[in-house]
Structure formats: C-alpha cells, structure tokens
N, C-alpha and C positions, 0 to 999 in steps of 0.2 A: 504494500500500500504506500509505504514512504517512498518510494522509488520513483511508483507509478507520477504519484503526486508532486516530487521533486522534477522529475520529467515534464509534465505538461504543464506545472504552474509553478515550479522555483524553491529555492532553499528558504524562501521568507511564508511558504503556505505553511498552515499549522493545523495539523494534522491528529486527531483523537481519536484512539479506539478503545472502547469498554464491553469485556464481554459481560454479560448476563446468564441467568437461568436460559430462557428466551433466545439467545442470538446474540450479535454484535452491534453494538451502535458504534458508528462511523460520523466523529464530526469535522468538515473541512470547512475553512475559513482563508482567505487569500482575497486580495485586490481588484482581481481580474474575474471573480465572481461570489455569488451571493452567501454567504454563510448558509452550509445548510447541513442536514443530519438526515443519517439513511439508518433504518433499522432493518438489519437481515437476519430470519430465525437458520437456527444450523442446517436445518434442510439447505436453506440457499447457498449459504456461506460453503457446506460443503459440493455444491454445484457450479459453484463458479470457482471455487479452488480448485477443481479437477479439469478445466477447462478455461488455459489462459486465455483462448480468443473470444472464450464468452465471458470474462475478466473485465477483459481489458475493454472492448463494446460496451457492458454495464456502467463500466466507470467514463469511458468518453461521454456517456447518451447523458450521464450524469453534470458531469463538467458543462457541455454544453447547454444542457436544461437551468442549469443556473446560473451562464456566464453574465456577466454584466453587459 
C-alpha cells in the first residue's frame, strides 16, 4: 500500500491502515486528492491481495474517484 501510494501520489501522502474484527480501514490523505477512507472486510482484502492487477485497478479507480 505504501508503495503503491508513494508511487502515484509522493512521499508527503499519509497513509493509515487499521485492521479490525471486520476488515481493514484504509485512510489516504495527500494534496492532489480528497481525504478519504475505504473499509475492506477480509473476504476483499484477501481478493485483491491475491491478484495484483485487480490491486492495483481498485486503488487507481480509487485515486481517481477522489482526485481533486
């Protein structure tokens, strides 16, 4: 997730993950788009871990749904 994040939005985005009973909450916050928080139950989380290009599409669609 740092990576990904460090890659399309920079070493100044800040970047929160907490997991839960529940899943993962995901909160990004950077410049270039709007603060926002994703909640994924483990079903997802282990679906999209198993399958970087459906990762990596999740987190673009995401970026871009919030860009400024």
């Amino acid at each position: 997730m740092d990576n990904f994040v460090l890659f399309h939005l920079g070493s100044d985005a800040r970047v929160e993950v907490n997991s839960g009973e529940d899943g993962l909450t995901i909160e990004i916050s950077h410049l270039r788009v709007r603060s926002f928080r994703l909640q994924l139950s483990w079903v997802r989380v282990q679906a999209l871990a198993s399958d970087d290009e459906l990762l990596e599409d999740f987190l673009l669609d995401q970026l871009t749904i919030h860009r400024r």
